[in-house]
N, C-alpha and C positions, 0 to 999 in steps of 0.2 A: 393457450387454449383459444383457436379462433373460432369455437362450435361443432355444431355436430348438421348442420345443413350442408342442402347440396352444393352452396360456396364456399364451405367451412373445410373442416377438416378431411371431408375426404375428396376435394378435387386436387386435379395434378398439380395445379399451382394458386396460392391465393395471396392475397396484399394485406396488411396488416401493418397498424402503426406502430412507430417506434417506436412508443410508449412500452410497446408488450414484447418485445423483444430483448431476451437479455442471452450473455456470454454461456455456450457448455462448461462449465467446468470441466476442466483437462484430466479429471478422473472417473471420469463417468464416461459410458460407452454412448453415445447414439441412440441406443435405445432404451436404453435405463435413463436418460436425461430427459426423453420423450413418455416417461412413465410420471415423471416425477409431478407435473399438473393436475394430471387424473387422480392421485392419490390425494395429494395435499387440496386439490380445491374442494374433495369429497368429505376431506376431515373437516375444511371449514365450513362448508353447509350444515354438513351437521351441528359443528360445535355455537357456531355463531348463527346463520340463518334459520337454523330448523328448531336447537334448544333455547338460541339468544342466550350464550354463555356471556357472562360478567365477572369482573374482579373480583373474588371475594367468594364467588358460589365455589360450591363443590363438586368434582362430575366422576365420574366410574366409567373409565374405558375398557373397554373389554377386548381381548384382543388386539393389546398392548404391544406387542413383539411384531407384530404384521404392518403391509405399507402401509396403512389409512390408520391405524391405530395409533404407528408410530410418530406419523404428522401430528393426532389429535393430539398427544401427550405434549408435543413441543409448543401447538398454538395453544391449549387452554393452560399450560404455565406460562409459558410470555405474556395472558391476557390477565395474569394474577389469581387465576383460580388456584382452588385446594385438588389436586389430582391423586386420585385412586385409580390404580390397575389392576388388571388381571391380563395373564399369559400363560398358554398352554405350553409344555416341552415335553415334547414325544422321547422317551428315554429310547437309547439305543438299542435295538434289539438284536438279540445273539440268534446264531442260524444253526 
């Protein structure tokens, strides 16, 4: 994520340290690897920035099954939390 300014992410080309730079994973397209920042930095503001989740608390994700949900459930277990979900599944419907 190099931002959302007019040097940031949407000029033709921008510099960035190699600190923030890491490998695509070889199964992941291009664009789906270019997704994968927006969601997970979104699960972590909320989880850490916005709730300030801790080891130990408890949290209810909602919307579980989805990309930002799915992020949220992996960071607030790895940071020791008690994790509750919910997820929606649209049964298949006959024509």
């Amino acid at each position: 994520m190099v931002g959302y300014t007019p040097d940031g992410a949407f000029a033709d080309y921008v510099a960035v340290s190699p600190a923030l730079i890491v490998p695509k994973p070889a199964n992941l397209s291009f664009m789906d690897a270019a997704a994968v920042p927006v969601a997970a930095q979104t699960a972590w503001q909320a989880s850490f920035t916005h709730a300030k989740l801790r080891k130990g608390q408890s949290v209810l994700i909602h919307g579980a099954a989805g990309a930002i949900g799915a992020y949220a459930v992996q960071l607030a277990h790895q940071a020791g939390a008690k994790v509750i979900v919910t997820a929606y599944h649209r049964p298949h419907q006959r024509r």
